[in-house]
C-alpha positions as CSV (number, residue, x, y, z in Angstrom):
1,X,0.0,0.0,0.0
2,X,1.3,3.6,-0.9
3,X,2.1,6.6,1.2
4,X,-1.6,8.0,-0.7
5,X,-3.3,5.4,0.1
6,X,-2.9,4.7,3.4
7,X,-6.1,4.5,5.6
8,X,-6.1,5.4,9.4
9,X,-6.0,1.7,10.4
10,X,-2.8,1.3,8.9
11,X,-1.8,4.1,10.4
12,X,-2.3,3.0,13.9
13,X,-5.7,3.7,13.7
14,X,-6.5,5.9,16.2
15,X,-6.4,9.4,16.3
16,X,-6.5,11.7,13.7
17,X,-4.7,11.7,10.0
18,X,-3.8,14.7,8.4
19,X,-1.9,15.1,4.9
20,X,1.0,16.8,4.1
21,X,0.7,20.3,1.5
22,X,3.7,19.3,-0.3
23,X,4.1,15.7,-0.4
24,X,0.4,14.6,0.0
25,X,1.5,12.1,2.0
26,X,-1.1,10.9,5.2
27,X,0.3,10.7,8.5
28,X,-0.9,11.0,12.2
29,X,-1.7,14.4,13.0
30,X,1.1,14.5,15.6
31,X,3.7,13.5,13.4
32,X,3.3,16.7,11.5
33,X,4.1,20.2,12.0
34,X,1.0,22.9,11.8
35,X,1.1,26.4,11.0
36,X,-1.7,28.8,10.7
37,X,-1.3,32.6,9.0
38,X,-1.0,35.3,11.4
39,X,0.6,38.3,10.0
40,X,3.2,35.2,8.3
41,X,3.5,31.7,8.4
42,X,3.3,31.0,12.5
43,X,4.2,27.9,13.8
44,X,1.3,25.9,16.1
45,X,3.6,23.3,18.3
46,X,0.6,22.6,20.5
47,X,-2.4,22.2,17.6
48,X,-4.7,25.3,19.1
49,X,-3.9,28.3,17.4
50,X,-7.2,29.4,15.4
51,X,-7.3,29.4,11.9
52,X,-6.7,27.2,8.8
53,X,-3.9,24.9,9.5
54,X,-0.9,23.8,7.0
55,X,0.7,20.3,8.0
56,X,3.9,20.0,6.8
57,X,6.1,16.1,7.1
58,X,9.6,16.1,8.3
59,X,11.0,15.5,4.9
60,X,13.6,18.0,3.9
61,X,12.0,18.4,0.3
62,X,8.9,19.2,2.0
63,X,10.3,21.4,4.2
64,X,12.0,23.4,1.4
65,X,8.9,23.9,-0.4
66,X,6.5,24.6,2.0
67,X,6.3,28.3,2.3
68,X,6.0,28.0,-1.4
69,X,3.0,25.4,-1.2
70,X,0.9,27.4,1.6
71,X,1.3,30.6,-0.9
72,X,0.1,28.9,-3.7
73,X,-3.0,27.2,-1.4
74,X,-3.9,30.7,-0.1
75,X,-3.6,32.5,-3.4
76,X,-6.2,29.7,-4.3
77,X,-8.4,30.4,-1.8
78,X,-8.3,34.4,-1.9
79,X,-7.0,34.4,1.4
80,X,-4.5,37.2,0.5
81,X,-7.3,39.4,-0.8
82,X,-8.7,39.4,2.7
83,X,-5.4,40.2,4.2
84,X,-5.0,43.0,2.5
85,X,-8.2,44.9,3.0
């Protein structure tokens, strides 16, 4: 069975699973990073900051390309219209 296609069973199924922005990849929600957009990409170690939330995987590729990937997901949303006004 693939990274994609991984269900939350094989995952240890409990708990949530989140996916990745870069990679795509689906992973317990712990095992990833979150950030939310306040005023810039913020960090959220403890999962409770308010707002949308970008997981992120600990692969360096994925890492790389992240800020680049939550752009690119907000700009698709029209998220950055509403921060500017």
């Amino acid at each position: 069975m693939s990274r994609l296609e991984t269900s939350n069973e094989s995952l240890g199924g409990r708990g949530p699973v989140r996916s990745c922005i870069v990679c795509r990849g689906r992973f317990p929600k712990q095992a990833l990073t979150r950030h939310v957009w306040q005023d810039g990409l913020t960090p959220d170690q403890a999962f409770i900051l308010p707002g949308r939330g970008y997981y992120c995987c600990s692969g360096a590729a994925c890492a790389a390309n992240f800020p680049k990937r939550v752009r690119a997901a907000r700009k698709g949303k029209g998220e950055d219209k509403r921060d500017e006004a």
